[in-house]
Structure formats: structure tokens, C-alpha cells
C-alpha positions in Angstrom: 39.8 -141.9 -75.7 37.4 -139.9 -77.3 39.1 -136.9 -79.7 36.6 -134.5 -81.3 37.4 -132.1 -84.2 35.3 -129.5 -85.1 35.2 -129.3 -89.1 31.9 -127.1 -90.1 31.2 -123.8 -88.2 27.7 -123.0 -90.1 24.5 -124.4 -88.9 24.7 -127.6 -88.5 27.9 -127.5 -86.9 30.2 -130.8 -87.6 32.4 -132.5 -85.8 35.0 -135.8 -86.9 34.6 -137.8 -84.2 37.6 -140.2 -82.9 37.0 -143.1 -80.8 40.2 -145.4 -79.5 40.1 -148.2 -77.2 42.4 -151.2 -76.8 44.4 -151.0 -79.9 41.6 -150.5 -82.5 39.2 -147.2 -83.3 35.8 -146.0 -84.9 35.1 -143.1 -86.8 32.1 -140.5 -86.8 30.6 -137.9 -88.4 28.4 -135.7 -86.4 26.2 -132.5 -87.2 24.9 -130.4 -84.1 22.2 -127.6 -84.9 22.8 -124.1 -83.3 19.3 -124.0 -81.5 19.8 -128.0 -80.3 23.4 -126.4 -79.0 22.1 -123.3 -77.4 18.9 -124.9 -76.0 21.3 -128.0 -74.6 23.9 -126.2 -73.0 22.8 -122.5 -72.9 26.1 -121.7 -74.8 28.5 -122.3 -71.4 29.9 -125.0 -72.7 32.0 -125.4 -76.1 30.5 -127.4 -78.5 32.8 -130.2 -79.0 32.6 -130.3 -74.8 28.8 -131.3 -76.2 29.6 -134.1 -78.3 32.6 -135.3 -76.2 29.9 -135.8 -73.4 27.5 -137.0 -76.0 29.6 -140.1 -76.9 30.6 -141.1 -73.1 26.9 -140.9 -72.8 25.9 -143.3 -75.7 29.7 -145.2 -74.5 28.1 -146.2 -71.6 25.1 -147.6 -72.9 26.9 -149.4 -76.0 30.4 -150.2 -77.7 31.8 -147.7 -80.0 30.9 -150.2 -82.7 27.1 -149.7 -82.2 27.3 -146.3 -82.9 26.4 -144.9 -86.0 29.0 -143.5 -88.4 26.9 -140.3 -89.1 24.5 -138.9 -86.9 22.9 -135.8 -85.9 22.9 -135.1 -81.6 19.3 -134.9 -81.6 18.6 -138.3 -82.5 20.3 -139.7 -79.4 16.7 -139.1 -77.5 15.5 -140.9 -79.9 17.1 -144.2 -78.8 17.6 -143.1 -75.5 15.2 -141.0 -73.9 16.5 -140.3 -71.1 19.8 -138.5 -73.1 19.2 -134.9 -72.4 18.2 -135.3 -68.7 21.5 -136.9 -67.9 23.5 -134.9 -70.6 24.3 -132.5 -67.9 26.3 -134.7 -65.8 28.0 -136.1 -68.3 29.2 -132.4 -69.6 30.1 -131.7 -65.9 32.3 -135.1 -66.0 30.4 -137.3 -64.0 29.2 -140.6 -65.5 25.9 -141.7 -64.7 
């Protein structure tokens, strides 16, 4: 179960991010620019909808413990460069 909580509203946006699984859970801090949020999801899509996909994204690629405590969204390309082309699916609900 993923639970996202939106805690700062001014640019970067930032979200406490939840992680449960099996009895035991890992914590996250995450920032999320306004232009990285407009150009990712041309604003029809609520930002913690963003990140939510954003962690079953990285989810799928590692365990909750690999990833980092504090991170920025944009870095995710960074490690995984195919991120933002398969972002979309995961913000529709589909896994890859």
C-alpha cells in the first residue's frame, strides 16, 4: 500500500510518502517542481496521483527499501530512463 500526503503547496511541491507491505513500512520525502508536474501530466492528473504512480513505477523495478528517503521526481530518469515514457500507464493504472 502506497499512501501519499501532500505537505508543501509552493514550488517544489512535497509529499510524505507511505510505503506498507507485509507487516513492516518505509518512509519518503519527496519534492515535485510545478513545471516537472505540468510538463508530466499536463495538469489532468492530481499531483499525489503523480507520485503514487511514481513509486509503483520505481516498486516494480526495486523493494521499497532501495528507495531513497528524499528525492526529487525528476531524478527517477536518472536511474531509469525509461521513467517518463512509461509514467503514463502507470498514472492510468496499468503496470508495465
Amino acid at each position: 500500500m502506497i499512501d501519499v500526503k501532500q505537505t508543501g503547496y509552493s514550488d517544489p511541491l512535497a509529499f510524505d510518502v507511505v510505503i506498507r507491505d507485509f507487516g513492516s513500512q518505509s518512509r519518503h520525502q519527496v519534492t515535485l517542481s510545478k513545471a516537472d508536474y505540468g510538463r508530466l501530466t499536463n495538469g489532468a492528473c492530481p499531483a499525489e496521483r503523480l507520485v503514487e504512480a511514481a513509486f509503483r513505477f520505481l516498486l516494480d523495478r526495486e523493494s521499497k527499501e532501495a528507495i531513497l528517503s528524499r528525492f526529487d521526481i525528476s531524478v527517477i530518469s536518472q536511474y531509469f530512463p525509461d521513467f517518463e515514457t512509461k509514467l503514463p500507464q502507470y498514472m492510468a493504472g496499468d503496470s508495465a
